[in-house]
N, C-alpha and C positions, 0 to 999 in steps of 0.2 A: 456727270460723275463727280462725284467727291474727293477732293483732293488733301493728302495729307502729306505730313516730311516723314521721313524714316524715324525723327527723335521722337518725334509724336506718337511713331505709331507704336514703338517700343514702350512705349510708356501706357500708353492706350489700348492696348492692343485688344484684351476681353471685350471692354466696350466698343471698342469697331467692332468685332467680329459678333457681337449682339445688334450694334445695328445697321448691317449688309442686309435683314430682313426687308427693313426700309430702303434703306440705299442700292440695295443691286449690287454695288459694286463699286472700289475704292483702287485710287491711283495713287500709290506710293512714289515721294521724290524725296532725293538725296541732291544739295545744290541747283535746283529746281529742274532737275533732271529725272526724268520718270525712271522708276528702277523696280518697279513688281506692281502687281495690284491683286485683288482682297474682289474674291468673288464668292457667291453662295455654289458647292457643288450641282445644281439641277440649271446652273447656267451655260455649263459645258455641253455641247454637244454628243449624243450617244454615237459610239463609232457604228451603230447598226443604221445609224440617218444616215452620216459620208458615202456619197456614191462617186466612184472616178470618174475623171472628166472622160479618158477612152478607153476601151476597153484594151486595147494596145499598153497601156500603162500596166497591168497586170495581168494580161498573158502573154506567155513568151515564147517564144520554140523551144523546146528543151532538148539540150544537146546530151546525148548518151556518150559514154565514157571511149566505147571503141569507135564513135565516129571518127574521122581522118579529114574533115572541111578542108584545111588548107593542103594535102594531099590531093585532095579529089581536084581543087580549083588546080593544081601546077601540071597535073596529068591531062589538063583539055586544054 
């Protein structure tokens, strides 16, 4: 991956964003410290690929408004 400073890139910036075609993708650093990168959009992933690790992650019990849980737990 191709490495560039922030001053660079401000100054440059059309011409990276022309050639990410080539590049793929660019690592922006401010004091050589990474601080964004410069990618082509069809790099990102479609959120219709992401599949969760369990299903437990997005289903949940759904608690209805007049349930009483902690009522019902101090009554047994």
């Amino acid at each position: 991956m191709k490495t560039v400073t922030l001053d660079e890139a401000q100054r440059r910036l059309p011409d990276l964003v022309r050639r990410l075609e080539q590049e793929g993708e660019m690592l922006i650093t401010d004091a050589d410290h990474p601080v964004a990168r410069l990618s082509r959009p069809s790099d990102r992933p479609s959120l219709r690929d992401l599949k969760p690790a369990s299903v437990g992650a997005v289903l949940r019990p759904l608690s209805l408004p007049d349930d009483d849980l902690l009522g019902e737990m101090l009554d047994k």
